[in-house]
C-alpha positions in Angstrom: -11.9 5.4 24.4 -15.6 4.7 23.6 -16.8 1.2 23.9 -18.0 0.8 20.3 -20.2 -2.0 19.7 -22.6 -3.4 16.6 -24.8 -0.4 17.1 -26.5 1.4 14.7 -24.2 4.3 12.6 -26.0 7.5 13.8 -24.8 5.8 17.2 -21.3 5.0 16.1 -21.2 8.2 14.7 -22.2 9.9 17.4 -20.0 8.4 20.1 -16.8 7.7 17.8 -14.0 10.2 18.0 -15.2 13.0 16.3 -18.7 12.8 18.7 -17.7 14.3 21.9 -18.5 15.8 25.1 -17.0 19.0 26.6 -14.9 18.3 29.8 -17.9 19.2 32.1 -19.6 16.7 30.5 -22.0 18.8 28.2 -22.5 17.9 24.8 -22.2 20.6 22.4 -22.1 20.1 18.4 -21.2 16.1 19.4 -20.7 15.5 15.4 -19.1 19.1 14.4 -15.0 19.6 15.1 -15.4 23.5 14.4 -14.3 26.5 16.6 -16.9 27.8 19.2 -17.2 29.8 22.3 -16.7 26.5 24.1 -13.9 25.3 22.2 -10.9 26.1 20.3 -8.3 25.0 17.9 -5.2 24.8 19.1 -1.3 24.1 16.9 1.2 22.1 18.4 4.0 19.7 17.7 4.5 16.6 19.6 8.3 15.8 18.9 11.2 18.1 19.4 14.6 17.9 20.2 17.2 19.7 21.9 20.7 20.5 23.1 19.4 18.4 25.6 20.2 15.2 23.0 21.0 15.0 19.6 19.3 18.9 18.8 21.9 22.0 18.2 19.8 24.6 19.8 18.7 25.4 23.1 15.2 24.3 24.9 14.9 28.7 25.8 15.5 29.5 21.7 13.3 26.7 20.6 10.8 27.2 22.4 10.4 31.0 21.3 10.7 29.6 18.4 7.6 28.0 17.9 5.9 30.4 20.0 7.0 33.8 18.0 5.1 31.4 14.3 1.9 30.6 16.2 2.4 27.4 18.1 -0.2 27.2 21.1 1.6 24.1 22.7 5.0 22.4 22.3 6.3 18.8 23.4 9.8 18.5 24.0 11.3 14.5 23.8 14.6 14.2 23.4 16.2 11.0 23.6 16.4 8.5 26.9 16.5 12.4 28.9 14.6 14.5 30.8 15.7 18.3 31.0 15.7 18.3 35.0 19.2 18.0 36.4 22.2 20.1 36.1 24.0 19.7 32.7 27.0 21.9 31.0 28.0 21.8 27.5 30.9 22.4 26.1 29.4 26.0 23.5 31.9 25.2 20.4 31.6 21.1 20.7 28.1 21.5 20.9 25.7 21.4 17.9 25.0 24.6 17.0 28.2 25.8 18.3 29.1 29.3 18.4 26.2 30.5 16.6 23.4 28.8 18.8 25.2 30.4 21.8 25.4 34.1 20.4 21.8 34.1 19.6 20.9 32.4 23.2 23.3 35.5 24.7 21.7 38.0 22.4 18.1 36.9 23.3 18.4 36.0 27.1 21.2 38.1 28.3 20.5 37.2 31.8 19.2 34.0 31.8 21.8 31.6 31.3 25.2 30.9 33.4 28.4 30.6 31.3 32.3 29.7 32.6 35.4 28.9 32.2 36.5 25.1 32.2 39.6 24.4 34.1 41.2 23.6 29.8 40.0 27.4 29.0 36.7 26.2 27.4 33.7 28.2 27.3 30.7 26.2 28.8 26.8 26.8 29.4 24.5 25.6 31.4 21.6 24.1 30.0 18.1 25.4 30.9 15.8 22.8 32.7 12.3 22.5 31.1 10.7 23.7 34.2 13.1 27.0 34.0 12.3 27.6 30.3 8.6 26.9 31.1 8.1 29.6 33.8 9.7 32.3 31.2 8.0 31.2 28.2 4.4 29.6 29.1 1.9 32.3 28.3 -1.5 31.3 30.3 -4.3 30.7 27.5 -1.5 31.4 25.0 1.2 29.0 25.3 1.9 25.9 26.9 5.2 23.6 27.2 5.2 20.1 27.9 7.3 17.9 29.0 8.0 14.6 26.9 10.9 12.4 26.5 11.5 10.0 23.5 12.0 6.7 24.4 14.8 5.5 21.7 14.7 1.7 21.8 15.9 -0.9 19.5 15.5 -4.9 18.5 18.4 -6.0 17.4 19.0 -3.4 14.8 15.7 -1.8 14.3 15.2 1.2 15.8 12.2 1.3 18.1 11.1 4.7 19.2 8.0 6.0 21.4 7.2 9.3 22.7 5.3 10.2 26.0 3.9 13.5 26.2 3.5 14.8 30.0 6.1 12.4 31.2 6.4 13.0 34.7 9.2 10.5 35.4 12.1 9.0 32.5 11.0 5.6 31.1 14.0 3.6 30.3 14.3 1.6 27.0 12.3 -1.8 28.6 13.4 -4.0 25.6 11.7 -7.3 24.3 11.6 -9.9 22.2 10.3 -9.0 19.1 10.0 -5.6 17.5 6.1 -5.7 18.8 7.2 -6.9 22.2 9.5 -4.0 22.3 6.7 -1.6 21.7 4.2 -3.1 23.9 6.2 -3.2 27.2 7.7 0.4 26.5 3.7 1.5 26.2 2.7 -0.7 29.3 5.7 1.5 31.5 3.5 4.7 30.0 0.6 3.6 31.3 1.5 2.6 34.4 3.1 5.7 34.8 0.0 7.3 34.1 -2.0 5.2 36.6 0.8 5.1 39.3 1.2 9.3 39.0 -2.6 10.0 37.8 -1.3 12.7 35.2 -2.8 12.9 31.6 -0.1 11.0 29.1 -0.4 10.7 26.0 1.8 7.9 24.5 2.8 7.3 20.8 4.6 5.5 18.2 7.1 7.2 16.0 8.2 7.1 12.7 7.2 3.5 12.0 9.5 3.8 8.5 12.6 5.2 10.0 15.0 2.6 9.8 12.2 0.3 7.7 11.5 -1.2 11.8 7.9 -1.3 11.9 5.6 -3.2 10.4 1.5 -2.9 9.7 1.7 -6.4 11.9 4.0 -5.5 14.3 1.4 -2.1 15.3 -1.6 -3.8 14.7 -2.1 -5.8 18.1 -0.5 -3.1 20.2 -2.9 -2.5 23.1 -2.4 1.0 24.9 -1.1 2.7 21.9 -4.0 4.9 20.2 -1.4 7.3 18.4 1.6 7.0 15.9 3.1 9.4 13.2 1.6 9.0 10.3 3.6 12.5 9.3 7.1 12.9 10.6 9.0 15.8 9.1 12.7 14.1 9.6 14.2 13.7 6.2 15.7 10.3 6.9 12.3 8.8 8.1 10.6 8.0 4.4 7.0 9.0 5.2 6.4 7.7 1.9 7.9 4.3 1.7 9.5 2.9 -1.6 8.8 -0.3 -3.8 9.3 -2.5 -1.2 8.3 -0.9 1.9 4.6 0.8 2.6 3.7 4.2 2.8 2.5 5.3 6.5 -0.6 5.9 4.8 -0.6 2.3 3.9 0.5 0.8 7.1 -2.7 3.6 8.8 -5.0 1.7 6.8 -3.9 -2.1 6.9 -3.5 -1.6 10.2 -7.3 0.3 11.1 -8.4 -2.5 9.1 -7.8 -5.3 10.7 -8.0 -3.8 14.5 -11.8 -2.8 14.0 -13.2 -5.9 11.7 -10.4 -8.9 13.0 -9.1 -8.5 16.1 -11.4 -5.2 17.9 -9.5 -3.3 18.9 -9.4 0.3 19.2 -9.3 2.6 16.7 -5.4 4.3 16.3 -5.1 8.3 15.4 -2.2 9.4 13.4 -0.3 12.5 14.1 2.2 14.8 12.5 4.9 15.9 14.1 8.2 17.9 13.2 10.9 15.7 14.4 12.5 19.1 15.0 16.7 18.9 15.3 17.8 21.3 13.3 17.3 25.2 14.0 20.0 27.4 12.1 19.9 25.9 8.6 17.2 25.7 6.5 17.3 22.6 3.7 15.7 19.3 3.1 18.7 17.3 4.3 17.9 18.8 7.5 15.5 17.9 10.2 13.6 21.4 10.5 10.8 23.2 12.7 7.2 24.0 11.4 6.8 20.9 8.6 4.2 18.9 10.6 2.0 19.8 13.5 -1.6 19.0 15.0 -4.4 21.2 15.6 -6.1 20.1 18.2 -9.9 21.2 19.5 -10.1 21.5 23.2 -11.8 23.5 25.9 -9.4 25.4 27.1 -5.4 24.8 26.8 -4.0 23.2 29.7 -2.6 19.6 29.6 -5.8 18.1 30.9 -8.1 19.4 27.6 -5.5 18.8 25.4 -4.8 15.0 26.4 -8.1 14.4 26.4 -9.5 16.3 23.2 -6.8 13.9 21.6 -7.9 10.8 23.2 -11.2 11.6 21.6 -10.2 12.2 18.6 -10.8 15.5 18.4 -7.8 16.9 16.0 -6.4 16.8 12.8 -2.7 16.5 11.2 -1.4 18.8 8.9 1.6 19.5 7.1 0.5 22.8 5.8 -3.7 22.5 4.8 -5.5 24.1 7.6 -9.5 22.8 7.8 -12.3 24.6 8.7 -14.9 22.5 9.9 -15.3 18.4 10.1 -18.7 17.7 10.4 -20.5 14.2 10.9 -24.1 13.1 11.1 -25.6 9.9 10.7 -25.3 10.1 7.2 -22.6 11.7 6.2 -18.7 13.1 6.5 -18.0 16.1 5.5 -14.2 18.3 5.4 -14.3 21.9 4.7 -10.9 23.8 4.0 -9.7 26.8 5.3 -8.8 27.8 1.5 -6.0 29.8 0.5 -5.8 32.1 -2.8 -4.6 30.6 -5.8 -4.2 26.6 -3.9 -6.5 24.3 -5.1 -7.7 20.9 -3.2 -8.4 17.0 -3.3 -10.5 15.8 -0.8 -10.1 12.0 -0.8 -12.5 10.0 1.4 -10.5 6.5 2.1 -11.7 3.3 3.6 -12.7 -0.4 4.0 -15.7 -1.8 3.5 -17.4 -5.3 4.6 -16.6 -8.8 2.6 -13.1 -6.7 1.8 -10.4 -9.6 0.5 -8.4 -9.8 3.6 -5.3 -11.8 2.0 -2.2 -10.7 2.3 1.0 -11.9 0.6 5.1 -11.6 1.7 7.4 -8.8 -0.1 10.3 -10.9 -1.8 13.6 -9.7 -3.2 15.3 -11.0 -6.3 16.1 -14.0 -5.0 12.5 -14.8 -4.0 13.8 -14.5 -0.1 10.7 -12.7 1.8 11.9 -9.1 3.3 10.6 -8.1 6.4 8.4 -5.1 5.6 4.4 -5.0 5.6 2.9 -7.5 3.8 1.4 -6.7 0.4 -2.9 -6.3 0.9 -5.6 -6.3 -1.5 -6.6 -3.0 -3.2 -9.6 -3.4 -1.1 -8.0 -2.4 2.1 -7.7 1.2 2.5 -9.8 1.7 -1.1 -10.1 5.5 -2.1 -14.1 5.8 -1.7 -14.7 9.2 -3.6 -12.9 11.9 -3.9 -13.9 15.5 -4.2 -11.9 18.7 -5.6 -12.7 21.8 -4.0 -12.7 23.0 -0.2 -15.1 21.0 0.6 -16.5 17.2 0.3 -19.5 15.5 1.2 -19.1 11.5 1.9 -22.3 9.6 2.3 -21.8 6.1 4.1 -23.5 3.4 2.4 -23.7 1.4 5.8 -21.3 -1.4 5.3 -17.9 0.9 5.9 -15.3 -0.8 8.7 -13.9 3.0 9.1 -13.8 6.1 6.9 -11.3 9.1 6.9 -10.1 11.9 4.9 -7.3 13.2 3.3 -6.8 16.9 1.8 -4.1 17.3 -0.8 -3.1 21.1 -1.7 -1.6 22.1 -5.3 1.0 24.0 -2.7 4.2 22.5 -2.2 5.4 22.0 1.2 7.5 24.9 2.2 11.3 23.6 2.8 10.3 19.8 2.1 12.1 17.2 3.6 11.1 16.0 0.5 11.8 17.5 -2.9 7.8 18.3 -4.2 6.0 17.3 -1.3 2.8 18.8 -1.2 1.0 20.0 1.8 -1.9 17.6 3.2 -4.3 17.1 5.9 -5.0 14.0 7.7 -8.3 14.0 10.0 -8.9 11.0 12.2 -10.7 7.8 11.3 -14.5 7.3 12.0 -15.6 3.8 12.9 -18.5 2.7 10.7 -21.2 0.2 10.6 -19.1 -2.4 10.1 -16.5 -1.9 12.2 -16.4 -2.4 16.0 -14.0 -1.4 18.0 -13.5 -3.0 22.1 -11.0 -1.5 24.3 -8.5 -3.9 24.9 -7.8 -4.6 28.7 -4.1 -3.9 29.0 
């Protein structure tokens, strides 16, 4: 991550996420996230499960899933697992039974190993990742990944983490306190990353499943740069409810007071499927293909990808594809990839300097304070202008802490986890004059 210091904004602007250099260390376009003969966009999801845990299809059908709709790269992370060891499953207690295992047989006819248990019951033998990967990954086309997702807990708050490029499993390292849970299940990713010298990318999931994480409990977390601001689980309430933030909310409150309290670096936020379910299509079920990121690297191979992300260089979508993000000393600007008959709200969201930076406890009805994200002033994350249309124009008045944009279509989400969800784009937070950022030393 940049060092980011009280500089002027043409040089925030230029070295903040958006402003990069190519891998070979020549700048080209530093402020423009557009595709060029040096770079490309590329769609993938970052959170996938499998027979492999609590999934019901198989890593060699998921995978050509994705591929067969697009998909340039794909993370698997099931639970506390890595897809590297010998494992049979038993075809009609599985999930996915019977009808996952035709359509593996029907697709991959020679490719899988079935028996005969010794109580006359028809097993299969899963794939490894590295088996799937050598039939499926498509050089320049399309890349697996290994990930695992580390499923912790505090007592009875689920705390979850996924590592992309995991080379070895992480167990759940436990703590103290909900932050002290994520923080030393980050510091094991790191250090696995040091210790291996392989590209990771490490991230926090679904901060609202299970109501477990907090705006304060993220906020200090040193390590972490990502988390799901999107997650298309039906059970993980993206959206919050009277009592609880949105992850919107928590994005904000928690960009907030990193870059103008405590400097600290700036955090991305990602969409991701959450993908379990592969046979039946409805919003009580955990689906493929409702969140992904599209991600503007050099070339696709683990190395450009981690590190366009580090940068900053992607966006999150749930369905609004963007043509071009654009920054120059002056100003932010989001262009659409339209579609016929959709129309679009760009909102440009932020803080600015002297922002009220009280904060009160949620209570229930019996005035008892809930643990959930504290309520903030309307200051905090303030909608700055918005623009309809494909494409908006923000001009920074100089006393921003961060900007970043959100496009809303007038198209609902195809098979919602969510009944009326529309379909969004999230692109990554700029730090702005009044904001300044310092790498924490982990």
């Amino acid at each position: 991550m940049p060092r980011f210091v009280a500089a002027p904004l043409h040089l925030i602007l230029l070295v903040a996420a958006v402003g990069s250099a190519n891998l070979d260390g020549a700048w080209a376009d530093p402020g423009v996230l557009v595709a060029s003969d040096q770079r490309q966009w590329y769609r993938g999801n970052m959170h996938t499960h499998s027979h492999w845990s609590d999934g019901d299809d198989y890593l060699d059908m998921i995978a050509l899933w994705y591929r067969a709709r697009g998909y340039q790269f794909l993370v698997f992370t099931d639970h506390n697992v890595l897809a590297d060891t010998e494992r049979w499953i038993d075809v009609d207690q599985s999930a996915g039974g019977r009808e996952a295992f035709d359509k593996l047989k029907a697709r991959f006819p020679e490719d899988f190993d079935e028996r005969t248990s010794t109580s006359g019951r028809l097993e299969v033998r899963l794939s490894t990742f590295h088996e799937v990967a050598s039939r499926m990954n498509q050089p320049g086309r399309f890349l697996l990944i290994q990930g695992e997702e580390i499923s912790d807990r505090f007592e009875e708050l689920p705390i979850h983490l996924n590592v992309s490029n995991i080379q070895e499993l992480i167990p759940p390292m436990t703590g103290r306190s909900v932050h002290e849970t994520i923080q030393n299940n980050v510091r094991a990713a790191i250090q696995q990353r040091k210790r291996t010298g392989e590209p990771m990318v490490v991230h926090l999931n679904h901060p609202n499943f299970g109501y477990a994480v907090t705006a304060e409990d993220l906020m200090l977390i040193r390590g972490d740069r990502f988390f799901e601001v999107y997650n298309g689980h039906p059970r993980v309430f993206n959206a919050g409810d009277d009592v609880h933030a949105s992850t919107d909310r928590i994005w904000d409150i928690l960009l907030t007071r990193r870059l103008a309290e405590f400097h600290l670096p700036i955090m991305y936020g990602l969409a991701v499927d959450d993908s379990h379910n592969y046979h039946q299509s409805a919003k009580h079920h955990s689906n493929p293909g409702r969140g992904w990121v599209m991600v503007l690297a050099k070339e696709l191979s683990v190395e450009a990808l981690v590190d366009a992300l580090e940068r900053g260089d992607f966006y999150a979508t749930s369905g609004v594809m963007l043509r071009r993000i654009e920054q120059s000393a002056d100003e932010l600007t989001v262009e659409v990839e339209s579609v016929e008959g959709e129309t679009y709200l760009i909102e440009f969201i932020g803080t600015r300097r002297g922002y009220d930076s009280s904060s009160q406890p949620v209570l229930d009805k019996d005035g008892k304070e809930v643990r959930t994200t504290r309520r903030y002033s309307s200051d905090v994350g303030a909608v700055l202008a918005t623009v309809p249309g494909t494409k908006g124009t923000y001009r920074f008045a100089g006393d921003e802490i961060y900007v970043r944009a959100r496009v809303t279509s007038s198209a609902p989400l195809e098979n919602p986890p969510v009944e009326g969800e529309p379909q969004r784009a999230w692109c990554q937070p700029v730090v702005g004059a009044a904001g300044v950022a310092e790498p924490a030393a982990e």
